[in-house]
C-alpha positions in Angstrom: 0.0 0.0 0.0 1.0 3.4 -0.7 1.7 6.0 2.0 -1.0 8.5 3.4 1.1 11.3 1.2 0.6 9.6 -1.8 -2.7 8.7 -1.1 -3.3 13.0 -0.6 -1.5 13.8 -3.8 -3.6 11.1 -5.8 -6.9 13.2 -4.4 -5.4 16.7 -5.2 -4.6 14.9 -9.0 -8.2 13.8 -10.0 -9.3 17.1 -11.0 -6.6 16.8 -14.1 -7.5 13.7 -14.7 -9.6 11.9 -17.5 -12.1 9.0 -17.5 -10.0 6.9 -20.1 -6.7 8.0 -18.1 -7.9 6.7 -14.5 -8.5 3.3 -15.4 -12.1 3.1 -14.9 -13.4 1.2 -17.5 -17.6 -0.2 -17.7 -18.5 -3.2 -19.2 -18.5 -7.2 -19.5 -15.4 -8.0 -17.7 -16.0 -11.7 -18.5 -14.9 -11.2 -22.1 -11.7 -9.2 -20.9 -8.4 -10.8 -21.6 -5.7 -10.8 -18.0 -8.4 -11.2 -16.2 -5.5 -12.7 -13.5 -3.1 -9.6 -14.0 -1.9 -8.5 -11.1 -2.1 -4.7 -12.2 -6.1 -5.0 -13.3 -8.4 -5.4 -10.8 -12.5 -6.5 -11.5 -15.2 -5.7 -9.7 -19.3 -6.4 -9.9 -21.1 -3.8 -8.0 -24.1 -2.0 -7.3 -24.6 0.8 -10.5 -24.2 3.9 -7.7 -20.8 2.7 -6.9 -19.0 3.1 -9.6 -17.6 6.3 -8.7 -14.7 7.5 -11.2 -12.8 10.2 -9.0 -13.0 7.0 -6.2 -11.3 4.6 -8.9 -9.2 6.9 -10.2 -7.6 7.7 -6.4 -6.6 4.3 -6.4 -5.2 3.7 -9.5 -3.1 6.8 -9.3 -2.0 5.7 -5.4 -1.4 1.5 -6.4 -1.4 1.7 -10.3 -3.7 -0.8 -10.5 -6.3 -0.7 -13.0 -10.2 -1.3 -12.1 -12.5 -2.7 -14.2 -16.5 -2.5 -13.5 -19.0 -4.5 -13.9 -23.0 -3.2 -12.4 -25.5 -5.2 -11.6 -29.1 -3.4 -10.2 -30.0 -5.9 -7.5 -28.5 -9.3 -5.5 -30.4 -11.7 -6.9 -29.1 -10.6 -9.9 -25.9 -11.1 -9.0 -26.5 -14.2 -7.3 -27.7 -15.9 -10.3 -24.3 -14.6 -12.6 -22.0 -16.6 -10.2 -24.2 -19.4 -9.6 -24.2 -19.7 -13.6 -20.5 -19.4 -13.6 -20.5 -15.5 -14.7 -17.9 -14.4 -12.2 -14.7 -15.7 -12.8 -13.4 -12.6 -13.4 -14.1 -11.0 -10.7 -12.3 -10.3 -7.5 -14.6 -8.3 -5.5 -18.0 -8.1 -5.2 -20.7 -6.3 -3.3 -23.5 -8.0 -1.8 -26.0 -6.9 0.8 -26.0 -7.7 4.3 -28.4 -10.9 3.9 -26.9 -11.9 0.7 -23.1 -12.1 2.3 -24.5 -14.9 4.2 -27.0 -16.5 1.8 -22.7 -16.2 -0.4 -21.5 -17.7 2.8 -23.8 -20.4 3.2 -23.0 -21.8 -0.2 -19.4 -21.5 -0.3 -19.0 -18.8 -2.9 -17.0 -16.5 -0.3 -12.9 -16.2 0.6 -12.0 -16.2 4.4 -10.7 -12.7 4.7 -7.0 -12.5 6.4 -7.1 -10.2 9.3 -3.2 -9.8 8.9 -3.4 -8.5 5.9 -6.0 -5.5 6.5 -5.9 -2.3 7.9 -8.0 -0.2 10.1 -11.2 -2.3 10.7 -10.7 -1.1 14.2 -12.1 2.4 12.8 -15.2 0.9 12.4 -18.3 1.5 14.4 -18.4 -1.3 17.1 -22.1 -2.0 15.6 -20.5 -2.9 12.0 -17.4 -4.7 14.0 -19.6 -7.4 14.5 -22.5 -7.8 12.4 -25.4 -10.4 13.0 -24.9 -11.3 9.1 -21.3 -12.1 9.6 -20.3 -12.2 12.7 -16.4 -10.5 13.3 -16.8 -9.8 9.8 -15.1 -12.8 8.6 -15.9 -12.7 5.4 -17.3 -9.3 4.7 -16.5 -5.5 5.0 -18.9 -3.1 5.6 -19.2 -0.6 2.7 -21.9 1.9 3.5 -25.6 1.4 5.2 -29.1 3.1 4.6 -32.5 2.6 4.8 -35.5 2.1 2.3 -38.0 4.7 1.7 -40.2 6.7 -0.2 -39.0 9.5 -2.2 -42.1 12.0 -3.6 -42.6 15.1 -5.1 -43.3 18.0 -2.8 -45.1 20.2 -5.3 -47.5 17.8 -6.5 -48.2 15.7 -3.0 -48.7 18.4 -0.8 -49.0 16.3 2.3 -46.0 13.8 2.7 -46.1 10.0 2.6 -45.9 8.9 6.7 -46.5 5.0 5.8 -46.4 2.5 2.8 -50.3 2.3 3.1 -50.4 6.1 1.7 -49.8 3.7 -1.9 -53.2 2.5 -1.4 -54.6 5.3 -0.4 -53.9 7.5 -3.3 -53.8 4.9 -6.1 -55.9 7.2 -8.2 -53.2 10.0 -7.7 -50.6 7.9 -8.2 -51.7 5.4 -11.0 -49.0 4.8 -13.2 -46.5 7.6 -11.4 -45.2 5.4 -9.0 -42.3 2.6 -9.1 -41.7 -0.1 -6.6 -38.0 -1.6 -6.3 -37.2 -4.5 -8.5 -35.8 -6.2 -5.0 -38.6 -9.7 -3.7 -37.4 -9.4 -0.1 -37.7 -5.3 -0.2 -41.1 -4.7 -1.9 -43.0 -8.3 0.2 -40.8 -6.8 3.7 -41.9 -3.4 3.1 -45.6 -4.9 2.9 -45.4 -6.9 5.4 -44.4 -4.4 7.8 -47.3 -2.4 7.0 -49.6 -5.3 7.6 -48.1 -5.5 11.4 -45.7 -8.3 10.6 -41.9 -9.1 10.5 -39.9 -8.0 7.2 -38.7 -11.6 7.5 -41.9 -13.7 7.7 -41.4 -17.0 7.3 -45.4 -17.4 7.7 -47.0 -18.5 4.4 -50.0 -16.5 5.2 -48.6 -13.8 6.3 -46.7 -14.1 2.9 -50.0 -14.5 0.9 -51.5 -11.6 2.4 -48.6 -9.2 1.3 -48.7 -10.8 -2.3 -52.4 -9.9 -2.6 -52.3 -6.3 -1.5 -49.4 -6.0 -4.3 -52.2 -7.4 -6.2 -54.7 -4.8 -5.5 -51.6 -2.3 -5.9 -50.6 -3.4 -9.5 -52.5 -1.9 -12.0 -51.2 1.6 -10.8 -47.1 0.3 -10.2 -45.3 2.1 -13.8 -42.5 -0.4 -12.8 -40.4 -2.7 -10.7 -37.5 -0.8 -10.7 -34.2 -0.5 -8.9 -32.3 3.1 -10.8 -34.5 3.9 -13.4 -37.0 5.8 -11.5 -34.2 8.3 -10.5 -34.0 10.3 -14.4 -37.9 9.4 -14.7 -38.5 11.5 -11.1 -36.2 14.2 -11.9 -38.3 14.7 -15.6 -41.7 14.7 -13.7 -42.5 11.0 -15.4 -43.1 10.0 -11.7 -44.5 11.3 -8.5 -43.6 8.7 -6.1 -40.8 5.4 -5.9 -39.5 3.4 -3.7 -35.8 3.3 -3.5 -33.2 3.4 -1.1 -31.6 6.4 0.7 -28.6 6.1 -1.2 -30.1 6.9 -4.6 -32.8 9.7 -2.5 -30.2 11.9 -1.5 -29.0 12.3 -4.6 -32.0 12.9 -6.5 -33.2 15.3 -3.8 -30.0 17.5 -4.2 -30.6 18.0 -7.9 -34.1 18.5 -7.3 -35.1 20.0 -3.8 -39.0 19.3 -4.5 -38.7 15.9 -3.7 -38.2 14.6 -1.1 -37.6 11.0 1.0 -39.4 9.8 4.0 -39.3 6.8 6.1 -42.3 4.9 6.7 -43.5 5.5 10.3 -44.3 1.1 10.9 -40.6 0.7 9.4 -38.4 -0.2 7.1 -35.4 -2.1 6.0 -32.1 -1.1 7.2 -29.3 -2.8 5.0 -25.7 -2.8 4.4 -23.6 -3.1 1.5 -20.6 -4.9 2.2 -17.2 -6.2 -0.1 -16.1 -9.3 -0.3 -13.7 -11.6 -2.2 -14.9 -14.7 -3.7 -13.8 -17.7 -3.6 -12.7 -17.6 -7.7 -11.1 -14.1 -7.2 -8.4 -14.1 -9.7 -6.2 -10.7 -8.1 -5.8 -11.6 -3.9 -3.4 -9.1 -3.6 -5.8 -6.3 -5.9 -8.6 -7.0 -4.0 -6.8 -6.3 -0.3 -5.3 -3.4 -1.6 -8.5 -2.3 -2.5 -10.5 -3.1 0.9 -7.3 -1.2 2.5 -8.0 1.7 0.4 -11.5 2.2 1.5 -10.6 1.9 5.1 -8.6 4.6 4.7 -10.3 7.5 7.0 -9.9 9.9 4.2 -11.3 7.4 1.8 -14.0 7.1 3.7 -15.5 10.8 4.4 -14.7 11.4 0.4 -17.0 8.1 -0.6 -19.5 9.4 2.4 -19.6 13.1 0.7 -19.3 12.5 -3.2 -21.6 9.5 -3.1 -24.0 10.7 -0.2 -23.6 7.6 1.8 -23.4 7.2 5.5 -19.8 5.5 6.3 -19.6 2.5 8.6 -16.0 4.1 9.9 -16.0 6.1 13.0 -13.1 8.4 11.9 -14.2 8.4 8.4 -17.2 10.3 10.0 -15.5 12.5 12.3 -14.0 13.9 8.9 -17.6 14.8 7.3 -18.8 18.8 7.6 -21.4 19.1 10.3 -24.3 19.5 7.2 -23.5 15.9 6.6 -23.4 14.1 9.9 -26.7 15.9 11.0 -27.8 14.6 7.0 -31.6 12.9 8.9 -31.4 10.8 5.6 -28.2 9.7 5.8 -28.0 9.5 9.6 -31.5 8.7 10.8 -32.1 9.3 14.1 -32.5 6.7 16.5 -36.4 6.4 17.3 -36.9 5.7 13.2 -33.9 3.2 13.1 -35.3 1.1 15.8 -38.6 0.4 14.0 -36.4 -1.0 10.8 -35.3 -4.5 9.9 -32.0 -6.3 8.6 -32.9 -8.6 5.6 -32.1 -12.0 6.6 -31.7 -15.7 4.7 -35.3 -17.6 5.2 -33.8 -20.5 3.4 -36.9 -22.5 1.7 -39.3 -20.3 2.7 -37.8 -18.1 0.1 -39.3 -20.6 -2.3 -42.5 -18.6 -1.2 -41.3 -15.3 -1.6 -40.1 -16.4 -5.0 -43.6 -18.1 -6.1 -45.8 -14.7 -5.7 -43.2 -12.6 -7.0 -43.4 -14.3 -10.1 -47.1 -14.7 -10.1 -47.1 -10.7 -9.1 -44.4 -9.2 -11.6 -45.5 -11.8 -14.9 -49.7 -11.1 -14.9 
């Protein structure tokens, strides 16, 4: 790893630098040649990610050059490795329940704590997570919530709970997305019906699947990013999304804004880990060690709009950001929300009415 000093000098260099000269490069890694060079590095994550000032910092500070592949939700993701899609890739980034669903089926790499540096900057709550306990397999990358983002102008009075979708179908028919996610769009019912995000009650299940039912016929589209250019042109009035993807939209337009459902939500983490067929070890520590850099950190927090898991990462955010309610919810909201866990076969359930739900 580079030095702190060089790390600062590759910050103060991105302004002069160019897309095609930092190494970022978008597309089907699969077809790439060197995919086991140890000066190229591959990645599959989530579309937001792939920041090019971030990638750029680290190839200017390790010379190593990042490829990126996006994918726009896990199960996506899942089903690319599972299929043998992901041979190429040496880092990857799954949500909380989907690093253990990875870990379960042996897709994951133990990680070496020997060779990484500054976990101890992490908030003692991400130290340890329930999903991967002493985060043997996982790092924490950022966290948020799920929510509702509207516009302001045309919904006078803000959305308080998911049931407001009912409520105002007729307002909202056809001008309103849902995520493209199973266990985000059945939890977020669920909740609202009184019951656990995780249900592994079959009724319970039904009973979500057929107020999605009743909702259909006004949903534009199960989407995970393309509601954000769609909201920002007035195509919609109201999606479902996560805070990530909310805070940015809301700074280019201040009319809309997000909301967390007063019955709860889903609180999630996106992790990083290294798969088992990760063709660049070295790459894909360097990489990890790079993020947990504290001045890695606050830049990902502030360019991306993304609450950090690192403690001094944090401290190094302007006050307008750590008192950012969307980013940083406060407490009494956070403990009505849920982690996304593995349900193992009951997922079989969650699987049937989402296919019955998003094919009629």
């Amino acid at each position: 790893m580079a030095n702190r000093r060089q790390f600062l000098q590759a910050l103060t260099a991105l302004s002069s630098l160019s897309l095609a000269s930092c190494g970022w490069t978008l597309g089907n890694v699969n077809s790439a040649p060197n995919v086991g060079s140890s000066d190229q590095l591959y990645i599959y994550t989530w579309t937001q990610y792939a920041d090019q000032e971030l990638l750029a910092a680290f190839t200017k500070q390790t010379g190593i050059k990042v490829l990126v592949d996006v994918y726009d939700s896990n199960e996506v993701m899942l089903a690319k490795l599972l299929a043998g899609g992901g041979a190429a890739y040496s880092l990857i980034y799954p949500s909380d329940y989907m690093v253990q669903k990875m870990e379960e089926q042996g897709l994951l790499t133990q990680l070496n704590d020997q060779r990484l540096i500054g976990t101890d900057k992490l908030f003692p709550q991400f130290q340890n997570p329930s999903y991967d306990p002493n985060n043997r397999y996982s790092i924490p990358f950022n966290w948020g919530t799920t929510g509702l983002i509207y516009n302001s102008e045309i919904l006078k009075d803000a959305p308080e709970d998911w049931d407001y979708l009912w409520q105002n179908q007729g307002i909202l028919n056809k001008r309103m997305t849902l995520l493209n996610d199973i266990r985000e769009v059945m939890g977020a019912v669920l909740r609202m019906l009184g019951y656990s995000y995780n249900s592994t009650d079959e009724n319970q299940i039904k009973q979500a699947y057929e107020k999605l039912l009743e909702l259909k016929p006004a949903i534009a589209a199960f989407n995970t990013d393309a509601w954000q250019n769609q909201m920002l042109a007035g195509d919609l009035t109201l999606a479902m999304c996560y805070s990530v993807d909310a805070i940015k939209v809301t700074q280019e337009n201040p009319q809309l804004k997000y909301v967390i459902p007063r019955s709860g939500s889903s609180i999630w983490t996106d992790a990083i880990v290294i798969p088992k067929t990760a063709p660049n070890i070295d790459g894909a520590y360097a990489w990890i060690n790079f993020l947990l850099q504290p001045e890695v950190a606050a830049m990902i927090s502030e360019r991306m709009n993304i609450a950090t898991p690192n403690s001094a990462g944090f401290e190094k955010l302007p006050n307008h950001i750590q008192n950012n309610p969307n980013l940083f919810p406060p407490a009494t909201l956070l403990e009505k929300c849920e982690r996304i866990t593995p349900l193992g076969d009951v997922e079989y359930i969650y699987e049937r009415y989402w296919t019955q739900l998003t094919s009629n």
